[in-house]
ROKERO-930898 format. One record per residue (C-alpha): residue in three letters; residue number from 1; x, y, z. Coordinates in Angstrom, 1 decimal. Last residue first. Layout:
# ROKERO-930898
lumro_guke_xx_yy_zz
ala_NUM_X_Y_Z
...
# end
This chain:
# ROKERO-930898
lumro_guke_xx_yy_zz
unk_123_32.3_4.2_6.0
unk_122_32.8_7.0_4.0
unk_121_33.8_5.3_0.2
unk_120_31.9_2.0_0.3
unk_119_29.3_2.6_2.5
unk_118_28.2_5.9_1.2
unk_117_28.3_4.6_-2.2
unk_116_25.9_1.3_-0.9
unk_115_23.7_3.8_0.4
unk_114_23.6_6.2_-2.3
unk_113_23.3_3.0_-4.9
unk_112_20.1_1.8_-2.2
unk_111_18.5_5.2_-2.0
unk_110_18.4_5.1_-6.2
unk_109_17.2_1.7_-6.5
unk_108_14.6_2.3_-3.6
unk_107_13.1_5.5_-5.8
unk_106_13.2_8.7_-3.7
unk_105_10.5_10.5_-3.3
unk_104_9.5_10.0_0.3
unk_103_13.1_10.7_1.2
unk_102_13.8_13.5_-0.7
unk_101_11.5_16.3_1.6
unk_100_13.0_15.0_4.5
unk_99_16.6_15.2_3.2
unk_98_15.7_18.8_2.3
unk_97_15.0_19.4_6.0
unk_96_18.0_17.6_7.6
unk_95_20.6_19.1_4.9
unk_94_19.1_22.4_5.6
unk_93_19.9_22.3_9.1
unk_92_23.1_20.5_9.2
unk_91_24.8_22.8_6.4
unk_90_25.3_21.6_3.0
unk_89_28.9_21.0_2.0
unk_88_28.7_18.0_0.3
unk_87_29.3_16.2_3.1
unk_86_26.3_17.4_4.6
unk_85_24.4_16.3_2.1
unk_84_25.3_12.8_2.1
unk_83_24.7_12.9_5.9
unk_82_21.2_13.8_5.7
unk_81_20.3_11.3_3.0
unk_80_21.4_8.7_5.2
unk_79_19.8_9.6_8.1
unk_78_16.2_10.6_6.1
unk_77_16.4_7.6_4.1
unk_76_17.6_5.6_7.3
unk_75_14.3_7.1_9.4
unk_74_11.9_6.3_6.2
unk_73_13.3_2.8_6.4
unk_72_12.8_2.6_10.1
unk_71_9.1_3.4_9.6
unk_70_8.6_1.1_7.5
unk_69_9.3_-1.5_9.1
unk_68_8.2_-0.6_12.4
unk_67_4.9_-0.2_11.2
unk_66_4.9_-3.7_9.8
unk_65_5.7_-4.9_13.2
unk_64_2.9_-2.6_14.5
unk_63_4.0_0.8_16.3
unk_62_3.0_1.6_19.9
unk_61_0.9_4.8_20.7
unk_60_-0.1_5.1_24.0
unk_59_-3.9_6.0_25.0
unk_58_-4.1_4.4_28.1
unk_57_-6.1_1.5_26.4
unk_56_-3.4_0.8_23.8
unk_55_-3.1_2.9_21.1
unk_54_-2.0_0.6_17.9
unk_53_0.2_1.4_14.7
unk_52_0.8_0.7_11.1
unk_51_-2.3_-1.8_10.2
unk_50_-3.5_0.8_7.8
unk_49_-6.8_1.3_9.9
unk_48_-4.3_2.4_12.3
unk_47_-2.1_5.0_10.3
unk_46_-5.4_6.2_9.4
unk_45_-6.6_7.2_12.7
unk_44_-3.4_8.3_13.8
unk_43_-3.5_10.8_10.9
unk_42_-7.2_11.9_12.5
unk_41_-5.9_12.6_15.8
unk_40_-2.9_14.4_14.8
unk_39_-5.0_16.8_12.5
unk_38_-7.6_17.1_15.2
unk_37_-4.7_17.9_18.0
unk_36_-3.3_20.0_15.7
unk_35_0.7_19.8_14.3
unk_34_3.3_21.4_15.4
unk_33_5.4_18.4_14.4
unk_32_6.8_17.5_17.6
unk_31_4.2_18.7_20.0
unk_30_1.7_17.1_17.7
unk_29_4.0_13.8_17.9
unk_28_3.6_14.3_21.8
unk_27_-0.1_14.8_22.0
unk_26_-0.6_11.7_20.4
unk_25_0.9_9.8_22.7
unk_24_4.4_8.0_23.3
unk_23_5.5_6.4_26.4
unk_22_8.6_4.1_25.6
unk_21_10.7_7.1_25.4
unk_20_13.2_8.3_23.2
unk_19_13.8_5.4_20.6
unk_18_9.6_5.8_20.6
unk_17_9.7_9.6_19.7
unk_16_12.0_8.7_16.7
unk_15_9.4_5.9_15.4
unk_14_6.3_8.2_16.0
unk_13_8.0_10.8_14.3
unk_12_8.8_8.9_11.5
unk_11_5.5_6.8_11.2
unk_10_4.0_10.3_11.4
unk_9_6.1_11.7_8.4
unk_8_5.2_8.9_6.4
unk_7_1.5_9.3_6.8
unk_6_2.4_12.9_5.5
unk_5_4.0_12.0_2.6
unk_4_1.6_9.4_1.4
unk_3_1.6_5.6_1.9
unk_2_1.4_3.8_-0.8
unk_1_0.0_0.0_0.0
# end
């Protein structure tokens, strides 16, 4: 299933809170995104009616296996991404923002021959 930019971005945010803290709500990835509560609230809906995450009865998010997934391969697009740009000169900031806007673009052939020339020649 194709998930769109902004589902993406939740898995993300979700997945970086989580590495964090073990105690995520929706609150917090609203916080982190500057997002509305509505806006949060009806993201999260989707994400779970794709299978990606679960609130448990105290109202913590926890991410599915398959939410996991795919949630740690947008993270190491965005890493990755980040770091190529930085060493080409691009300062952290930038480098972090336009690697977020790349990474839900990105073909997997492409990422993986960035990855693989990242590996080979910085590792």
């Amino acid at each position: 299933m194709a998930l769109q930019e902004s589902g993406e971005m939740y898995l993300e945010t979700i997945y970086v809170l989580s590495q964090k803290s073990s105690a995520v709500r929706a609150i917090d990835v609203g916080d982190h995104m500057g997002y509305s509560k509505p806006s949060v609230s009806r993201a999260l809906g989707l994400l779970r009616d794709e299978g990606l995450i679960i609130k448990d009865d105290d109202g913590y998010i926890k991410l599915t296996k398959s939410g996991e997934t795919r949630a740690k391969r947008i993270y190491e697009r965005h890493t990755v991404l980040t770091k190529l740009l930085i060493g080409l000169g691009v300062d952290e900031k930038t480098a972090s923002e336009d690697a977020c806007r790349v990474e839900h673009y990105i073909s997997d052939k492409t990422f993986d021959a960035i990855k693989a020339h990242m590996n080979k020649y910085h590792s």
